[in-house]
MDAnalysis code that builds the backbone (N, CA, C; Angstrom):
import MDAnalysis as mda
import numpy as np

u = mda.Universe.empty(309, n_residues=103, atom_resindex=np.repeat(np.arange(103), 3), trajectory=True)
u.add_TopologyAttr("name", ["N", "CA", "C"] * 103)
u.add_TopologyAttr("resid", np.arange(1, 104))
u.add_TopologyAttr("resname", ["UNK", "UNK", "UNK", "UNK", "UNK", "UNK", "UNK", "UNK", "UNK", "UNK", "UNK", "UNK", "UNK", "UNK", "UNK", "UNK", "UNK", "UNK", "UNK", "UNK", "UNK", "UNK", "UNK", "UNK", "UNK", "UNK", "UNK", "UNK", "UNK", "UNK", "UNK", "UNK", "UNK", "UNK", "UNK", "UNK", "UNK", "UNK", "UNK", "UNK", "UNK", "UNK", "UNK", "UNK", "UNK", "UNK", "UNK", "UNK", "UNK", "UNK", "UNK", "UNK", "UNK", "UNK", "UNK", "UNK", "UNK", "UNK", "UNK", "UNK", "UNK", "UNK", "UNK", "UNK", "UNK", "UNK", "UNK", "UNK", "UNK", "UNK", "UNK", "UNK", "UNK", "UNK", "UNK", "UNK", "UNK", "UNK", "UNK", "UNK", "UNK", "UNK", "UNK", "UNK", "UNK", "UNK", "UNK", "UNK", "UNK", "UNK", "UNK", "UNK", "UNK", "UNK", "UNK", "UNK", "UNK", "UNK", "UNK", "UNK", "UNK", "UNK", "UNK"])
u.atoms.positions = np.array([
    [-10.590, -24.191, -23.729],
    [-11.250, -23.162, -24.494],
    [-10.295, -21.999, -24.777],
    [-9.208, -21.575, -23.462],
    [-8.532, -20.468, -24.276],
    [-7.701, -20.932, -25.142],
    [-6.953, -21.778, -25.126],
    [-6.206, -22.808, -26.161],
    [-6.586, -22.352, -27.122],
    [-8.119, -22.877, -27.645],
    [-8.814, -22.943, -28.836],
    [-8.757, -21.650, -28.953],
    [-9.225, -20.710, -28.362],
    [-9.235, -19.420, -28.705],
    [-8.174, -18.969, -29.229],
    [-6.502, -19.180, -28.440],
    [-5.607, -18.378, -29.149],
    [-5.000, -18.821, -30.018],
    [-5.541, -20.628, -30.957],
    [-5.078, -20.747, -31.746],
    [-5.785, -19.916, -32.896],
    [-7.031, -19.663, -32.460],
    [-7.703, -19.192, -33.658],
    [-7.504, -17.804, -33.950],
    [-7.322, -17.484, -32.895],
    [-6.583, -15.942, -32.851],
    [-5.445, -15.314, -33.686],
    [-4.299, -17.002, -33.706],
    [-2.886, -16.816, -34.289],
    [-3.511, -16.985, -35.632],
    [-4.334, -17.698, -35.928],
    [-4.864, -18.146, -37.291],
    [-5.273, -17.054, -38.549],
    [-6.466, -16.574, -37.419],
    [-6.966, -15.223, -38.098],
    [-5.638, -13.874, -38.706],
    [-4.684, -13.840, -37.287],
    [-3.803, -12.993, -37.520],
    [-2.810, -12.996, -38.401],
    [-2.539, -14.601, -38.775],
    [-1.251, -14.658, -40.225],
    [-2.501, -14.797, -41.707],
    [-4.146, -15.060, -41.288],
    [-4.643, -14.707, -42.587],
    [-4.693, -13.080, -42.658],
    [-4.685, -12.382, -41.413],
    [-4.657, -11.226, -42.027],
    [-3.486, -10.607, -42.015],
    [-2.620, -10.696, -41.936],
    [-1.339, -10.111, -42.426],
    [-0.638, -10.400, -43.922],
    [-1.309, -11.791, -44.333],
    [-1.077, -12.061, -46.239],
    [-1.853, -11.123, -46.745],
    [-3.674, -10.869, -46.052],
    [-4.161, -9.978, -46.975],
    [-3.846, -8.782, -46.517],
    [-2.972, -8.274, -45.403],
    [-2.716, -6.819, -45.571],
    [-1.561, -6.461, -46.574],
    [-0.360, -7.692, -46.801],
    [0.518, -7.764, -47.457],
    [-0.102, -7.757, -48.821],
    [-1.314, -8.632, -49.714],
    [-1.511, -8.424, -50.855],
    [-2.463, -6.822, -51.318],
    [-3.142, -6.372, -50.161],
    [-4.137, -5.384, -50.453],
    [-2.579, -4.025, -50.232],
    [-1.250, -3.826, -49.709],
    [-0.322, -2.890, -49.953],
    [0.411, -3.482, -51.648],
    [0.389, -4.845, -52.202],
    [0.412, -4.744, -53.202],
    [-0.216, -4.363, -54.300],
    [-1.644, -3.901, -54.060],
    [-2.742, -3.821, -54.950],
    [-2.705, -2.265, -54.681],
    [-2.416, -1.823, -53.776],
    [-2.336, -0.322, -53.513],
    [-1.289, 0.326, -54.226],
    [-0.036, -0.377, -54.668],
    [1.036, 0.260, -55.083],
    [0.558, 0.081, -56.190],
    [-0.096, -0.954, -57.033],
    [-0.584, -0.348, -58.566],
    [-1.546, 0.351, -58.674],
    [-1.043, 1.698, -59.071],
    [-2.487, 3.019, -59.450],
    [-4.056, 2.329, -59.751],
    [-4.016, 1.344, -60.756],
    [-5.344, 1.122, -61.119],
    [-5.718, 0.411, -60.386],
    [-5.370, -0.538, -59.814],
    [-5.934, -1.360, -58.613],
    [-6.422, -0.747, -56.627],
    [-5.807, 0.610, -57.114],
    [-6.360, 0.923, -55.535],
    [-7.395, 1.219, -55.335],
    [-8.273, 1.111, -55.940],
    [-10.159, 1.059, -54.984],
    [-10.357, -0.655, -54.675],
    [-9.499, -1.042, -55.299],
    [-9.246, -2.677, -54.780],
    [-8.558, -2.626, -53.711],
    [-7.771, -1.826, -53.593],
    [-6.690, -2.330, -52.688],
    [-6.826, -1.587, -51.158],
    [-7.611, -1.060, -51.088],
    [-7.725, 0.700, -49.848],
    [-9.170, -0.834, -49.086],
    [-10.247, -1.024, -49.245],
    [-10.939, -1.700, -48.950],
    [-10.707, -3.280, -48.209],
    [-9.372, -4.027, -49.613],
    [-9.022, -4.758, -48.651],
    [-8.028, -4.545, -47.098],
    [-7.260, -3.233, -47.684],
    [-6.440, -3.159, -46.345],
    [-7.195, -3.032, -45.063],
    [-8.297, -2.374, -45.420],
    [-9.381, -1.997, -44.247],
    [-9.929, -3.229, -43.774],
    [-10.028, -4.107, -44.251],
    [-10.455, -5.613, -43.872],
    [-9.641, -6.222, -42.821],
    [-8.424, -5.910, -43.724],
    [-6.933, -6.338, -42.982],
    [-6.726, -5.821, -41.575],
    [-7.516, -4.654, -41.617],
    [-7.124, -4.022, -40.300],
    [-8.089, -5.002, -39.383],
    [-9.592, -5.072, -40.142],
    [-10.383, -5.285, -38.640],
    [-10.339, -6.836, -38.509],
    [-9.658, -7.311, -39.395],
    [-8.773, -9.014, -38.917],
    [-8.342, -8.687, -38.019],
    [-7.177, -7.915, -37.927],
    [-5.883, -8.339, -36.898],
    [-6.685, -7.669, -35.859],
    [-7.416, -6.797, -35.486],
    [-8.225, -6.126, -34.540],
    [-9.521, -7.403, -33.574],
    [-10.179, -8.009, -34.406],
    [-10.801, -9.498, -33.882],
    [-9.903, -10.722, -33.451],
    [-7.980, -10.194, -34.089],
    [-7.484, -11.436, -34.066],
    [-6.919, -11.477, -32.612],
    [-6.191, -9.592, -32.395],
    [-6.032, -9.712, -30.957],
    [-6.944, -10.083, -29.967],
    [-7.839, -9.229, -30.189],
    [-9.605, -9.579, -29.359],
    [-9.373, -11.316, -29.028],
    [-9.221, -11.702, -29.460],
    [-9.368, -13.453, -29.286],
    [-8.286, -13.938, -28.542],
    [-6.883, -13.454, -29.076],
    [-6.065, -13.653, -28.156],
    [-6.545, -13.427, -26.516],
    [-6.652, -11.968, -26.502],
    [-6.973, -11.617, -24.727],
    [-7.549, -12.030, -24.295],
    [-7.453, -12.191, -22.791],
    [-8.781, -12.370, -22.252],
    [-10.104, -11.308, -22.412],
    [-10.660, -12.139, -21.958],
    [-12.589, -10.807, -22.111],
    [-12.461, -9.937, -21.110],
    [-11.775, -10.014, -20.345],
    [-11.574, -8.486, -19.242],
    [-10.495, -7.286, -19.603],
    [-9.944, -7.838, -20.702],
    [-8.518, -6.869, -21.558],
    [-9.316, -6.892, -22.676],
    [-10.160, -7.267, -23.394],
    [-10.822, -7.363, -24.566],
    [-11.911, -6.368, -24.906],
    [-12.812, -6.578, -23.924],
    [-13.931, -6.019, -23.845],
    [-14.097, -5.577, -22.271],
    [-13.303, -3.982, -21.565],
    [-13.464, -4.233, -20.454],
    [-15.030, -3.362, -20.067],
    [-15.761, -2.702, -20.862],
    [-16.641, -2.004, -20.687],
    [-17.813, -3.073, -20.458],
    [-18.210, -3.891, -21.125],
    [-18.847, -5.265, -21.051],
    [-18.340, -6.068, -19.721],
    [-17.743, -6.229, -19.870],
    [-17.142, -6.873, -18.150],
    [-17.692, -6.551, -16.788],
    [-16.887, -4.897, -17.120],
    [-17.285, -4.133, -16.079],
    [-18.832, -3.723, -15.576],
    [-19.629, -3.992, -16.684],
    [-21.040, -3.753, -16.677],
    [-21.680, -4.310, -16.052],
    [-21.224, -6.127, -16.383],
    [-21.976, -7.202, -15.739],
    [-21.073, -7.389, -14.464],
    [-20.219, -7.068, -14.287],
    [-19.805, -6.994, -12.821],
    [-20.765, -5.985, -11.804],
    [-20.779, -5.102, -12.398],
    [-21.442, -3.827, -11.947],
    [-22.919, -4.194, -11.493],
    [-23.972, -4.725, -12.270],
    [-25.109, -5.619, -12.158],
    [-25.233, -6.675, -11.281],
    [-24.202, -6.940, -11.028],
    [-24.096, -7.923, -10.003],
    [-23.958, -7.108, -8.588],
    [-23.303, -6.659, -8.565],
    [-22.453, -5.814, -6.935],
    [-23.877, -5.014, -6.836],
    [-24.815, -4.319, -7.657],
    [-25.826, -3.325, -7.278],
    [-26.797, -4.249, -7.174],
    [-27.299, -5.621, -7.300],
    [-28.153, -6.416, -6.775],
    [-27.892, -6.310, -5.547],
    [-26.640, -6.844, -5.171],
    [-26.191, -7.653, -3.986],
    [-26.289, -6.466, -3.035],
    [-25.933, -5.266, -3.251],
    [-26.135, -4.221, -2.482],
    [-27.865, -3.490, -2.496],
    [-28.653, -3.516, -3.586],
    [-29.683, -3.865, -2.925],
    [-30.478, -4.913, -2.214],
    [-30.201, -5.866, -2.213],
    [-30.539, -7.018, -1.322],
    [-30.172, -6.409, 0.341],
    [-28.657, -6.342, 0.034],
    [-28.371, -6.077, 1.524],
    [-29.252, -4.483, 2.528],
    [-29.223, -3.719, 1.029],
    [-29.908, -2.547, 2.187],
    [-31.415, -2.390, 2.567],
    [-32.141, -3.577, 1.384],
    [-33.256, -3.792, 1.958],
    [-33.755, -4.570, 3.438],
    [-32.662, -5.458, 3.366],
    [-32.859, -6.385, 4.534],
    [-32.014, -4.915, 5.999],
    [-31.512, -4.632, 5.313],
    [-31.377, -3.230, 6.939],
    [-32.136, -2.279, 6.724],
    [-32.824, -1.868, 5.777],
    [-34.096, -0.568, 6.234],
    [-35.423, -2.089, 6.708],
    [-35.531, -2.590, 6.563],
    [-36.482, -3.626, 7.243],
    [-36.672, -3.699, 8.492],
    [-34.703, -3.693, 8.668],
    [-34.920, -4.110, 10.539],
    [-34.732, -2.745, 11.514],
    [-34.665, -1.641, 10.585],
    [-34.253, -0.185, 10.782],
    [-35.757, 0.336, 11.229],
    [-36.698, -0.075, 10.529],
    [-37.992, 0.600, 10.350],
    [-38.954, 0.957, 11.780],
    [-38.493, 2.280, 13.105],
    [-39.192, 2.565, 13.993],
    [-40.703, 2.183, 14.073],
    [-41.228, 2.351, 13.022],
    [-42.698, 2.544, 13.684],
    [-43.383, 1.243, 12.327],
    [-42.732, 0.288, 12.845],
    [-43.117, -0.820, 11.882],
    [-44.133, -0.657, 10.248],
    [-43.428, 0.068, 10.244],
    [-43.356, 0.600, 8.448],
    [-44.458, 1.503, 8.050],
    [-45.081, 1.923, 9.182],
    [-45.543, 3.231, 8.868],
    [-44.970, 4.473, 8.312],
    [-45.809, 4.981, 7.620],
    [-44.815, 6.575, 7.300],
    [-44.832, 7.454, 8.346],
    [-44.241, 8.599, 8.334],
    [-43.887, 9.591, 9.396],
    [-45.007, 10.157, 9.746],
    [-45.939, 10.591, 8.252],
    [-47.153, 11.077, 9.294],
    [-48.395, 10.715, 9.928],
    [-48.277, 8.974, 9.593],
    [-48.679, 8.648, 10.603],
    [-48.625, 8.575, 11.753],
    [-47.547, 8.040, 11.892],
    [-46.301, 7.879, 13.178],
    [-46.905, 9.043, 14.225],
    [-46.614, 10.098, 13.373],
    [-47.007, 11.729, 14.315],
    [-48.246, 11.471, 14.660],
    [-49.304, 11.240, 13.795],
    [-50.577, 11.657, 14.266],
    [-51.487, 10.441, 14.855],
    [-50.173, 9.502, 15.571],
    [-50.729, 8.427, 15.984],
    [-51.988, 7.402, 15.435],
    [-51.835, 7.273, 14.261],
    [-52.990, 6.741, 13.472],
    [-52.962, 5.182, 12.504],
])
């Protein structure tokens, strides 16, 4: 799968470097640049999806990564601190003012 990925990556990146190369030709003729300003902008967010594909998804997207990492570790850490206020619990899970007023 990354294979596939970074061929498609290299793929995307030499289609977008012809059209950044033809949209700076369309820019250098005056009448053609509302043609040509739009495709370069294309051009950009090619090579921008093309690296994306290259990287891995933890250099790619590390905010996404980090998120679902994050979702994970705060389960696992509530799991764990439930199972120790469980075995923590003095007055077998009464609240305090019961506890006090013996009830």
């Amino acid at each position: 799968m990354k294979i596939l990925r970074g061929l498609l990556g290299a793929l995307l990146w030499l289609l977008a470097a012809v059209l950044g190369l033809v949209a700076v030709i369309l820019c250098v003729t005056i009448i053609l640049l509302p043609l040509g300003l739009p495709l370069l902008n294309l051009a950009r967010q090619m090579f921008t999806s093309a690296v994306q594909l290259m990287l891995p998804r933890a250099v790619a997207h590390p905010v996404k990564t980090m998120d679902k990492r994050s979702r994970k570790k705060a389960k696992q850490a509530r799991r764990t601190a439930g199972d120790a206020v469980e075995t923590l619990k003095p007055g077998g899970g009464k609240p305090a003012w019961r506890r006090a007023l013996h009830i």
